[in-house]
C-alpha positions as CSV (number, residue, x, y, z in Angstrom):
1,X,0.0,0.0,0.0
2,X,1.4,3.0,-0.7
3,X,1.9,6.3,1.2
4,X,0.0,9.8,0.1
5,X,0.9,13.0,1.6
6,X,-1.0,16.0,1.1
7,X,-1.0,19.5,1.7
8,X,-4.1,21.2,3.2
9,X,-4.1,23.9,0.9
10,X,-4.5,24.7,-3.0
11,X,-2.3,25.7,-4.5
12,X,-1.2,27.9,-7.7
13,X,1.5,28.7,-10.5
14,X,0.8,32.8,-10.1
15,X,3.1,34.3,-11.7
16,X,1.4,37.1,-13.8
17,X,-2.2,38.4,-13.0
18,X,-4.7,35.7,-14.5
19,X,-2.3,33.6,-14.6
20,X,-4.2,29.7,-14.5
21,X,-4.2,27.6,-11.7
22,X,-2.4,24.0,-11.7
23,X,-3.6,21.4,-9.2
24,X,-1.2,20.0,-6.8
25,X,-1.4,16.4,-6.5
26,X,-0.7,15.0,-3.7
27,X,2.6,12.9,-2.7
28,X,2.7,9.4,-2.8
29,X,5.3,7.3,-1.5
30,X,5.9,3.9,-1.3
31,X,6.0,2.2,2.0
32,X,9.3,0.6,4.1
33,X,10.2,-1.6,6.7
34,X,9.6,-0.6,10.2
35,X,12.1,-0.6,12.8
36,X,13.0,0.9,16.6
37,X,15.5,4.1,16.4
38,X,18.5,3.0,18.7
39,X,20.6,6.0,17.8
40,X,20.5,9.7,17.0
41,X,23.9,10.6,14.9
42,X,22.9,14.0,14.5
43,X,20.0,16.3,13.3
44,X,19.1,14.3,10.0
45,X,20.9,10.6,10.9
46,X,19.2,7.7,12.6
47,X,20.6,3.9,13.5
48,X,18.1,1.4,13.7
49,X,18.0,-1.8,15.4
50,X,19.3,-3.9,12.4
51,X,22.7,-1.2,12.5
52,X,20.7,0.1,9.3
53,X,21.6,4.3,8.6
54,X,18.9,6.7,7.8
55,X,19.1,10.2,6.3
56,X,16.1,12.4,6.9
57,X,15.5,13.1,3.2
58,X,14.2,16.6,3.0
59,X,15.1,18.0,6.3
60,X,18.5,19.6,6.5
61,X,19.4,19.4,9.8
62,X,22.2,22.8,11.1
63,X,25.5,22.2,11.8
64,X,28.3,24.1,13.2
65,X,30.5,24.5,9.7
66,X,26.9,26.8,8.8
67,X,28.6,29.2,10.8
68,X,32.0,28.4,10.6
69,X,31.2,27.5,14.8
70,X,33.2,24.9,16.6
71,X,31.9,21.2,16.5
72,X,29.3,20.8,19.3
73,X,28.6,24.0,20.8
74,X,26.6,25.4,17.7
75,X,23.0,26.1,19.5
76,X,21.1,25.5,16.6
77,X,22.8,22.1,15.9
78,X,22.3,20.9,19.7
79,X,18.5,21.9,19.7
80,X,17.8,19.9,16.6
81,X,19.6,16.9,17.7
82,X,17.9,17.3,21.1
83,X,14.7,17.2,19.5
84,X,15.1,14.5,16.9
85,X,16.5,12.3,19.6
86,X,13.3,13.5,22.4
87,X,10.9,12.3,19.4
88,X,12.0,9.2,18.1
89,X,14.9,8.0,19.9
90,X,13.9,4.1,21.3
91,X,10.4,4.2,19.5
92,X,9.1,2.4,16.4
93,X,9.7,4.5,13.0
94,X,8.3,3.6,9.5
95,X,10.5,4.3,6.2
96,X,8.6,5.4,3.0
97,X,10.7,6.0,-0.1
98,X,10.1,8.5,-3.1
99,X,13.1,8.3,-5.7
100,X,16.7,7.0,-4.7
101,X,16.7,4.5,-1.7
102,X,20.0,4.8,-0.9
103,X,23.1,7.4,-0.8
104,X,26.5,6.1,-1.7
105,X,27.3,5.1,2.1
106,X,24.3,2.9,1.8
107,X,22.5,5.1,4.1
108,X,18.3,5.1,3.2
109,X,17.4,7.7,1.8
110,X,13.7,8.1,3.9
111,X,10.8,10.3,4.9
112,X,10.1,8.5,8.3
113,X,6.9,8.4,10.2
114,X,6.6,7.7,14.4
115,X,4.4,5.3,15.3
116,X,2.6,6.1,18.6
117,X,-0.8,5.2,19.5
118,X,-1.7,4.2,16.1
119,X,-1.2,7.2,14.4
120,X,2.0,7.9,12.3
121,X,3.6,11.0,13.0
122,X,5.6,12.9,10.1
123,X,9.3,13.2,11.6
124,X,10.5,15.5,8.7
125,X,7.3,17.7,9.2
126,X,8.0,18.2,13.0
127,X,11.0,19.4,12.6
128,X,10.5,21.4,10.0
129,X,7.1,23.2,11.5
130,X,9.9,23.8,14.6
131,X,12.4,25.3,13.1
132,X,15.1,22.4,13.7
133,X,15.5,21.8,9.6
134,X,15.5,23.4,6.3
135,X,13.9,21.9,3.3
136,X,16.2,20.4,0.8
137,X,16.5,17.8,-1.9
138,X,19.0,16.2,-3.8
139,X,19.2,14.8,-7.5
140,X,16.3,12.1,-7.5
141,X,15.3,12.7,-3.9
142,X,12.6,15.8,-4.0
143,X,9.8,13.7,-3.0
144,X,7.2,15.9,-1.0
145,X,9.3,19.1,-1.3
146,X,6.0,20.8,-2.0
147,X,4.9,19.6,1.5
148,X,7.9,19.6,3.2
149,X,8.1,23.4,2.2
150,X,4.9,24.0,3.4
151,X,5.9,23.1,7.1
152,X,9.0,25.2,6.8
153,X,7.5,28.1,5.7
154,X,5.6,28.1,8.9
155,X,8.4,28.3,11.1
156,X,9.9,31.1,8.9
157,X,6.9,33.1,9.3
158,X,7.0,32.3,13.2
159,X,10.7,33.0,13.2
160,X,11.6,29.6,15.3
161,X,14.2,27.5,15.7
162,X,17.0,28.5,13.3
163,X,15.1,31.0,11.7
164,X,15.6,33.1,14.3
165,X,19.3,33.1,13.6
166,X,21.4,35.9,11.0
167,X,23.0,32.6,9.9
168,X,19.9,31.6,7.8
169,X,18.8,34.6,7.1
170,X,17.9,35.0,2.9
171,X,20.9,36.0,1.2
172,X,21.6,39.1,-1.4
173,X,21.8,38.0,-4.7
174,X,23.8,41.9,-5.4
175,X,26.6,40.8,-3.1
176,X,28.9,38.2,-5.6
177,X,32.0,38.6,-2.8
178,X,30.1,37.6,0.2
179,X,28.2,34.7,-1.7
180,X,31.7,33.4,-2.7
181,X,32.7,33.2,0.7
182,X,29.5,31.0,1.4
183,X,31.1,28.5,-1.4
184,X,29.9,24.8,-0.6
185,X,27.4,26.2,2.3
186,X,23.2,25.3,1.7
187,X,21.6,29.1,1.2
188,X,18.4,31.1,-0.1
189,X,19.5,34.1,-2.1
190,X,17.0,36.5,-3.4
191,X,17.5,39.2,-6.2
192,X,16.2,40.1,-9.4
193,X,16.4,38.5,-12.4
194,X,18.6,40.9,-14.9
195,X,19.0,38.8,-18.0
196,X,17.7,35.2,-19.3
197,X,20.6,33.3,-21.2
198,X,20.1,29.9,-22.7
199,X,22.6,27.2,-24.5
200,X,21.7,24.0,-26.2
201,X,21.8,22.4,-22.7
202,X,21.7,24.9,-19.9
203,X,19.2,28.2,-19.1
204,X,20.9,30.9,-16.8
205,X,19.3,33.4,-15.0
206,X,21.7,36.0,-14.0
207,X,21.5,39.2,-11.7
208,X,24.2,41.1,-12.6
209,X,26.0,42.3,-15.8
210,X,29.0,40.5,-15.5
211,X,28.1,36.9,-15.6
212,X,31.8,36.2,-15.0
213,X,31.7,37.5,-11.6
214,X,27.5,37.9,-10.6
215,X,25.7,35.7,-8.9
216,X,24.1,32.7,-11.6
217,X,21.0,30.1,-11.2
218,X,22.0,27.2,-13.7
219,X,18.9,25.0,-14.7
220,X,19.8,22.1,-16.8
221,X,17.6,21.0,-20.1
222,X,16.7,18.1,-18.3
223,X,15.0,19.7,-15.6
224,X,12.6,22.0,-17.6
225,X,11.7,19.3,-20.2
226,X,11.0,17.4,-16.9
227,X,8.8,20.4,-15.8
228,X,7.1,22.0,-19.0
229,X,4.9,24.4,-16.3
230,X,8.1,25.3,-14.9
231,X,10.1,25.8,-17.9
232,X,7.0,28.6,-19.3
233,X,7.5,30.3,-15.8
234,X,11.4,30.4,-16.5
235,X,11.0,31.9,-19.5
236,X,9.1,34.9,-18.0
237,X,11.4,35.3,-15.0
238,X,13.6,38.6,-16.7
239,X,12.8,41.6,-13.8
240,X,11.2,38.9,-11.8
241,X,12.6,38.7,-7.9
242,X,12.9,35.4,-7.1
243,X,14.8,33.5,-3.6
244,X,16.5,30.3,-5.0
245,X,17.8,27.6,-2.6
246,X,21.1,25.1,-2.9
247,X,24.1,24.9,-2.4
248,X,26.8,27.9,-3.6
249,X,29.1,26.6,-6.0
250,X,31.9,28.2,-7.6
251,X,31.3,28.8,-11.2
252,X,33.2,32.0,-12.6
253,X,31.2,34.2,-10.1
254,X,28.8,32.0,-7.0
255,X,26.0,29.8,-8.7
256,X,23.2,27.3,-7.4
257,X,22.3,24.5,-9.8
258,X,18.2,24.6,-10.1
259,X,17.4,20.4,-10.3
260,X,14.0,21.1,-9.2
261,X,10.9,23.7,-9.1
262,X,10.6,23.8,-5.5
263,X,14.3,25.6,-5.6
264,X,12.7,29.0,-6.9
265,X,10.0,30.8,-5.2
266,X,8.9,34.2,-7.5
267,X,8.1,36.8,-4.6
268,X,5.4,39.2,-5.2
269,X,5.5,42.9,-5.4
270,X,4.9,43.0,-2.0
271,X,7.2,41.0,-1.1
272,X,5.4,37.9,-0.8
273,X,5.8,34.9,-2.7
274,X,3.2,34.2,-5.8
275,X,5.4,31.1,-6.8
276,X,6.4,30.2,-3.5
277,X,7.2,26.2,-3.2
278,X,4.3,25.9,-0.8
279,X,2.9,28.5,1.3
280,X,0.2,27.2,4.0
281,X,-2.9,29.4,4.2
282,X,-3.4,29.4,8.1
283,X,-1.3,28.9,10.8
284,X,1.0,26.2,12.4
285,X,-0.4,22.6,13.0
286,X,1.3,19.8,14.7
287,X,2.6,17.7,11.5
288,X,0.7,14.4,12.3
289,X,-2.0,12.5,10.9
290,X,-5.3,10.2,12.2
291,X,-4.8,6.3,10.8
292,X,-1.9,3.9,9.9
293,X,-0.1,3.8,6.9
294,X,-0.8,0.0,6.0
295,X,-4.8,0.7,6.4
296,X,-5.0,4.1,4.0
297,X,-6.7,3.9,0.6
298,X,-4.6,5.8,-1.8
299,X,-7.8,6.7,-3.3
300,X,-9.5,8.2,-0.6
301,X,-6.9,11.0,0.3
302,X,-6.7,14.0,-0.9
303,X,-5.7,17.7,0.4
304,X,-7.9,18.9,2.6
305,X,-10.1,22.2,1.5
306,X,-8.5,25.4,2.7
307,X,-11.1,25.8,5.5
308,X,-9.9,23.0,7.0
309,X,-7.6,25.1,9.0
310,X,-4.5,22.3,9.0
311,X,-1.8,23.7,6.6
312,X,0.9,21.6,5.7
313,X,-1.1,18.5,7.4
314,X,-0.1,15.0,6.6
315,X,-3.0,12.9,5.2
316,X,-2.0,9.0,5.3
Protein backbone atom coordinates (compact mmCIF):
# COMPACT_ATOMS: atom_id res chain seq x y z
CA UNK A 1 0.00 0.00 0.00
CA UNK A 2 1.37 3.05 -0.74
CA UNK A 3 1.87 6.27 1.23
CA UNK A 4 0.02 9.77 0.11
CA UNK A 5 0.87 13.02 1.62
CA UNK A 6 -0.98 16.00 1.12
CA UNK A 7 -1.01 19.47 1.73
CA UNK A 8 -4.08 21.18 3.24
CA UNK A 9 -4.14 23.88 0.93
CA UNK A 10 -4.51 24.67 -2.96
CA UNK A 11 -2.27 25.67 -4.53
CA UNK A 12 -1.20 27.91 -7.66
CA UNK A 13 1.45 28.69 -10.48
CA UNK A 14 0.78 32.85 -10.13
CA UNK A 15 3.12 34.28 -11.72
CA UNK A 16 1.40 37.07 -13.75
CA UNK A 17 -2.23 38.44 -12.95
CA UNK A 18 -4.71 35.74 -14.49
CA UNK A 19 -2.32 33.61 -14.56
CA UNK A 20 -4.22 29.68 -14.52
CA UNK A 21 -4.16 27.63 -11.71
CA UNK A 22 -2.43 24.00 -11.67
CA UNK A 23 -3.63 21.39 -9.21
CA UNK A 24 -1.18 19.97 -6.84
CA UNK A 25 -1.37 16.37 -6.48
CA UNK A 26 -0.67 15.03 -3.71
CA UNK A 27 2.61 12.93 -2.66
CA UNK A 28 2.75 9.45 -2.78
CA UNK A 29 5.25 7.30 -1.53
CA UNK A 30 5.90 3.85 -1.31
CA UNK A 31 6.01 2.24 2.02
CA UNK A 32 9.30 0.59 4.06
CA UNK A 33 10.22 -1.65 6.71
CA UNK A 34 9.58 -0.60 10.20
CA UNK A 35 12.12 -0.56 12.84
CA UNK A 36 12.98 0.86 16.63
CA UNK A 37 15.47 4.08 16.39
CA UNK A 38 18.46 3.05 18.68
CA UNK A 39 20.64 6.04 17.80
CA UNK A 40 20.45 9.70 16.96
CA UNK A 41 23.93 10.63 14.94
CA UNK A 42 22.86 14.04 14.49
CA UNK A 43 20.02 16.32 13.25
CA UNK A 44 19.14 14.33 10.01
CA UNK A 45 20.92 10.63 10.94
CA UNK A 46 19.20 7.71 12.60
CA UNK A 47 20.58 3.87 13.47
CA UNK A 48 18.11 1.45 13.70
CA UNK A 49 17.97 -1.84 15.36
CA UNK A 50 19.27 -3.86 12.44
CA UNK A 51 22.75 -1.24 12.49
CA UNK A 52 20.73 0.10 9.26
CA UNK A 53 21.62 4.27 8.62
CA UNK A 54 18.86 6.73 7.83
CA UNK A 55 19.08 10.23 6.35
CA UNK A 56 16.06 12.44 6.92
CA UNK A 57 15.48 13.11 3.23
CA UNK A 58 14.18 16.63 3.02
CA UNK A 59 15.07 17.99 6.31
CA UNK A 60 18.52 19.58 6.54
CA UNK A 61 19.44 19.43 9.77
CA UNK A 62 22.18 22.82 11.12
CA UNK A 63 25.53 22.22 11.76
CA UNK A 64 28.32 24.06 13.22
CA UNK A 65 30.50 24.51 9.70
CA UNK A 66 26.87 26.77 8.79
CA UNK A 67 28.61 29.20 10.78
CA UNK A 68 31.98 28.41 10.63
CA UNK A 69 31.25 27.54 14.82
CA UNK A 70 33.23 24.91 16.64
CA UNK A 71 31.92 21.24 16.54
CA UNK A 72 29.33 20.84 19.34
CA UNK A 73 28.62 24.02 20.76
CA UNK A 74 26.56 25.37 17.73
CA UNK A 75 23.02 26.08 19.52
CA UNK A 76 21.08 25.45 16.60
CA UNK A 77 22.83 22.13 15.88
CA UNK A 78 22.35 20.92 19.74
CA UNK A 79 18.49 21.86 19.71
CA UNK A 80 17.84 19.91 16.62
CA UNK A 81 19.56 16.92 17.71
CA UNK A 82 17.89 17.26 21.14
CA UNK A 83 14.71 17.23 19.48
CA UNK A 84 15.11 14.48 16.93
CA UNK A 85 16.54 12.29 19.65
CA UNK A 86 13.31 13.50 22.39
CA UNK A 87 10.95 12.31 19.42
CA UNK A 88 12.03 9.21 18.05
CA UNK A 89 14.88 8.00 19.95
CA UNK A 90 13.88 4.07 21.30
CA UNK A 91 10.43 4.19 19.46
CA UNK A 92 9.07 2.39 16.45
CA UNK A 93 9.68 4.55 12.97
CA UNK A 94 8.30 3.55 9.46
CA UNK A 95 10.54 4.28 6.22
CA UNK A 96 8.64 5.35 2.97
CA UNK A 97 10.68 6.04 -0.10
CA UNK A 98 10.10 8.51 -3.14
CA UNK A 99 13.11 8.31 -5.66
CA UNK A 100 16.67 6.98 -4.71
CA UNK A 101 16.66 4.47 -1.68
CA UNK A 102 19.96 4.83 -0.95
CA UNK A 103 23.11 7.38 -0.83
CA UNK A 104 26.51 6.15 -1.73
CA UNK A 105 27.28 5.12 2.06
CA UNK A 106 24.29 2.85 1.78
CA UNK A 107 22.46 5.06 4.13
CA UNK A 108 18.34 5.12 3.22
CA UNK A 109 17.40 7.66 1.81
CA UNK A 110 13.69 8.10 3.86
CA UNK A 111 10.83 10.27 4.87
CA UNK A 112 10.10 8.54 8.32
CA UNK A 113 6.92 8.38 10.24
CA UNK A 114 6.60 7.72 14.38
CA UNK A 115 4.41 5.28 15.35
CA UNK A 116 2.61 6.06 18.62
CA UNK A 117 -0.81 5.23 19.49
CA UNK A 118 -1.69 4.16 16.13
CA UNK A 119 -1.17 7.20 14.38
CA UNK A 120 1.97 7.91 12.31
CA UNK A 121 3.61 11.03 12.97
CA UNK A 122 5.57 12.94 10.14
CA UNK A 123 9.27 13.19 11.64
CA UNK A 124 10.53 15.53 8.70
CA UNK A 125 7.30 17.73 9.20
CA UNK A 126 8.01 18.17 12.97
CA UNK A 127 11.01 19.40 12.56
CA UNK A 128 10.47 21.36 10.00
CA UNK A 129 7.11 23.17 11.47
CA UNK A 130 9.87 23.79 14.60
CA UNK A 131 12.39 25.34 13.14
CA UNK A 132 15.11 22.45 13.66
CA UNK A 133 15.47 21.77 9.63
CA UNK A 134 15.50 23.40 6.28
CA UNK A 135 13.89 21.88 3.33
CA UNK A 136 16.16 20.42 0.78
CA UNK A 137 16.49 17.82 -1.88
CA UNK A 138 19.05 16.15 -3.84
CA UNK A 139 19.21 14.80 -7.52
CA UNK A 140 16.34 12.11 -7.46
CA UNK A 141 15.26 12.73 -3.92
CA UNK A 142 12.55 15.77 -3.98
CA UNK A 143 9.80 13.72 -3.02
CA UNK A 144 7.24 15.92 -1.04
CA UNK A 145 9.30 19.10 -1.32
CA UNK A 146 6.04 20.85 -2.00
CA UNK A 147 4.85 19.59 1.48
CA UNK A 148 7.91 19.61 3.23
CA UNK A 149 8.06 23.40 2.23
CA UNK A 150 4.92 24.04 3.35
CA UNK A 151 5.90 23.09 7.05
CA UNK A 152 8.98 25.20 6.81
CA UNK A 153 7.48 28.09 5.69
CA UNK A 154 5.56 28.12 8.95
CA UNK A 155 8.44 28.29 11.13
CA UNK A 156 9.88 31.06 8.87
CA UNK A 157 6.90 33.14 9.29
CA UNK A 158 6.99 32.29 13.15
CA UNK A 159 10.74 33.02 13.17
CA UNK A 160 11.58 29.59 15.33
CA UNK A 161 14.16 27.52 15.74
CA UNK A 162 17.04 28.45 13.28
CA UNK A 163 15.06 31.04 11.65
CA UNK A 164 15.59 33.08 14.33
CA UNK A 165 19.34 33.12 13.61
CA UNK A 166 21.44 35.90 10.97
CA UNK A 167 22.96 32.60 9.90
CA UNK A 168 19.86 31.59 7.80
CA UNK A 169 18.84 34.57 7.06
CA UNK A 170 17.88 35.02 2.86
CA UNK A 171 20.90 35.98 1.19
CA UNK A 172 21.57 39.08 -1.38
CA UNK A 173 21.75 38.03 -4.73
CA UNK A 174 23.78 41.87 -5.36
CA UNK A 175 26.60 40.83 -3.07
CA UNK A 176 28.90 38.21 -5.56
CA UNK A 177 32.03 38.61 -2.77
CA UNK A 178 30.09 37.57 0.22
CA UNK A 179 28.20 34.73 -1.67
CA UNK A 180 31.66 33.39 -2.66
CA UNK A 181 32.72 33.20 0.69
CA UNK A 182 29.54 31.05 1.41
CA UNK A 183 31.11 28.47 -1.45
CA UNK A 184 29.91 24.78 -0.61
CA UNK A 185 27.38 26.18 2.31
CA UNK A 186 23.19 25.31 1.71
CA UNK A 187 21.64 29.10 1.24
CA UNK A 188 18.45 31.06 -0.06
CA UNK A 189 19.53 34.12 -2.11
CA UNK A 190 16.97 36.54 -3.37
CA UNK A 191 17.47 39.15 -6.20
CA UNK A 192 16.20 40.14 -9.40
CA UNK A 193 16.41 38.52 -12.42
CA UNK A 194 18.63 40.88 -14.85
CA UNK A 195 19.00 38.75 -17.97
CA UNK A 196 17.70 35.20 -19.28
CA UNK A 197 20.64 33.28 -21.15
CA UNK A 198 20.11 29.93 -22.72
CA UNK A 199 22.59 27.15 -24.54
CA UNK A 200 21.69 24.01 -26.19
CA UNK A 201 21.84 22.43 -22.70
CA UNK A 202 21.65 24.93 -19.85
CA UNK A 203 19.22 28.20 -19.13
CA UNK A 204 20.92 30.95 -16.81
CA UNK A 205 19.34 33.36 -15.01
CA UNK A 206 21.71 35.96 -13.98
CA UNK A 207 21.50 39.24 -11.66
CA UNK A 208 24.20 41.07 -12.62
CA UNK A 209 25.97 42.33 -15.76
CA UNK A 210 29.02 40.49 -15.51
CA UNK A 211 28.07 36.85 -15.65
CA UNK A 212 31.75 36.17 -15.01
CA UNK A 213 31.72 37.52 -11.63
CA UNK A 214 27.50 37.92 -10.61
CA UNK A 215 25.66 35.65 -8.91
CA UNK A 216 24.08 32.68 -11.58
CA UNK A 217 21.00 30.06 -11.22
CA UNK A 218 21.99 27.20 -13.66
CA UNK A 219 18.95 25.03 -14.68
CA UNK A 220 19.83 22.09 -16.76
CA UNK A 221 17.56 21.05 -20.08
CA UNK A 222 16.73 18.15 -18.32
CA UNK A 223 14.96 19.74 -15.61
CA UNK A 224 12.57 22.00 -17.58
CA UNK A 225 11.75 19.29 -20.25
CA UNK A 226 10.99 17.37 -16.91
CA UNK A 227 8.76 20.43 -15.82
CA UNK A 228 7.14 21.98 -19.05
CA UNK A 229 4.85 24.41 -16.30
CA UNK A 230 8.13 25.33 -14.87
CA UNK A 231 10.14 25.79 -17.87
CA UNK A 232 7.04 28.63 -19.30
CA UNK A 233 7.47 30.25 -15.78
CA UNK A 234 11.40 30.41 -16.47
CA UNK A 235 10.96 31.94 -19.54
CA UNK A 236 9.14 34.93 -18.05
CA UNK A 237 11.39 35.27 -14.96
CA UNK A 238 13.60 38.63 -16.74
CA UNK A 239 12.83 41.61 -13.85
CA UNK A 240 11.15 38.86 -11.81
CA UNK A 241 12.59 38.66 -7.85
CA UNK A 242 12.90 35.42 -7.09
CA UNK A 243 14.80 33.53 -3.58
CA UNK A 244 16.53 30.34 -5.04
CA UNK A 245 17.84 27.64 -2.60
CA UNK A 246 21.09 25.10 -2.86
CA UNK A 247 24.11 24.93 -2.39
CA UNK A 248 26.77 27.88 -3.58
CA UNK A 249 29.06 26.65 -6.02
CA UNK A 250 31.85 28.17 -7.57
CA UNK A 251 31.34 28.84 -11.24
CA UNK A 252 33.21 32.01 -12.64
CA UNK A 253 31.25 34.18 -10.07
CA UNK A 254 28.85 31.99 -7.00
CA UNK A 255 26.03 29.80 -8.68
CA UNK A 256 23.22 27.33 -7.40
CA UNK A 257 22.29 24.49 -9.84
CA UNK A 258 18.22 24.63 -10.10
CA UNK A 259 17.36 20.40 -10.25
CA UNK A 260 13.98 21.11 -9.23
CA UNK A 261 10.93 23.73 -9.11
CA UNK A 262 10.61 23.75 -5.50
CA UNK A 263 14.33 25.63 -5.56
CA UNK A 264 12.68 28.96 -6.94
CA UNK A 265 10.00 30.85 -5.23
CA UNK A 266 8.87 34.23 -7.46
CA UNK A 267 8.07 36.75 -4.63
CA UNK A 268 5.40 39.17 -5.25
CA UNK A 269 5.54 42.91 -5.43
CA UNK A 270 4.91 43.02 -1.96
CA UNK A 271 7.22 40.96 -1.09
CA UNK A 272 5.44 37.90 -0.82
CA UNK A 273 5.76 34.91 -2.71
CA UNK A 274 3.18 34.22 -5.85
CA UNK A 275 5.40 31.14 -6.78
CA UNK A 276 6.38 30.16 -3.54
CA UNK A 277 7.16 26.19 -3.17
CA UNK A 278 4.33 25.91 -0.77
CA UNK A 279 2.88 28.51 1.30
CA UNK A 280 0.24 27.20 4.00
CA UNK A 281 -2.85 29.39 4.24
CA UNK A 282 -3.42 29.45 8.12
CA UNK A 283 -1.28 28.94 10.80
CA UNK A 284 0.98 26.20 12.44
CA UNK A 285 -0.43 22.65 12.98
CA UNK A 286 1.30 19.75 14.69
CA UNK A 287 2.64 17.69 11.48
CA UNK A 288 0.72 14.42 12.26
CA UNK A 289 -1.99 12.50 10.91
CA UNK A 290 -5.26 10.22 12.24
CA UNK A 291 -4.76 6.28 10.77
CA UNK A 292 -1.90 3.92 9.89
CA UNK A 293 -0.13 3.76 6.85
CA UNK A 294 -0.79 0.03 6.05
CA UNK A 295 -4.75 0.67 6.36
CA UNK A 296 -4.99 4.05 3.99
CA UNK A 297 -6.65 3.87 0.65
CA UNK A 298 -4.59 5.80 -1.83
CA UNK A 299 -7.83 6.72 -3.29
CA UNK A 300 -9.54 8.17 -0.62
CA UNK A 301 -6.89 10.96 0.30
CA UNK A 302 -6.69 14.00 -0.94
CA UNK A 303 -5.72 17.68 0.41
CA UNK A 304 -7.93 18.93 2.56
CA UNK A 305 -10.11 22.24 1.54
CA UNK A 306 -8.55 25.44 2.71
CA UNK A 307 -11.11 25.81 5.47
CA UNK A 308 -9.93 22.98 7.02
CA UNK A 309 -7.55 25.09 8.97
CA UNK A 310 -4.46 22.29 9.04
CA UNK A 311 -1.78 23.69 6.61
CA UNK A 312 0.94 21.61 5.69
CA UNK A 313 -1.11 18.51 7.36
CA UNK A 314 -0.10 15.03 6.59
CA UNK A 315 -3.04 12.88 5.25
CA UNK A 316 -1.98 8.96 5.28
Amino acid sequence: MRVVIGVASVFAFAFSAGAAETHVTPCTLNPGPIHTVTRVLDGETLVLDDGSAVRLMGALAPRARDANAERGVWPPEIDAIKALSDLVLGKRVKLAFGGRQRDRYGRFLAQVFLEYRGTEQWVQGTLLTAGHARMYGLPGSFACARELLAHEAEARRARLGLWSNGVYRVMPANHPGALMKLRGKYERVMGSVATIGKTKSTTYLNFGADWHSDFTVRIGKKVLAANPDFARIVDGLTAKRIIVRGWIERRNGPLIDVVDPSQIEVQGDDGNPNVSAIAPLRGPQPASAPGRLEDSDPKELRPASPESGKPGAVNL
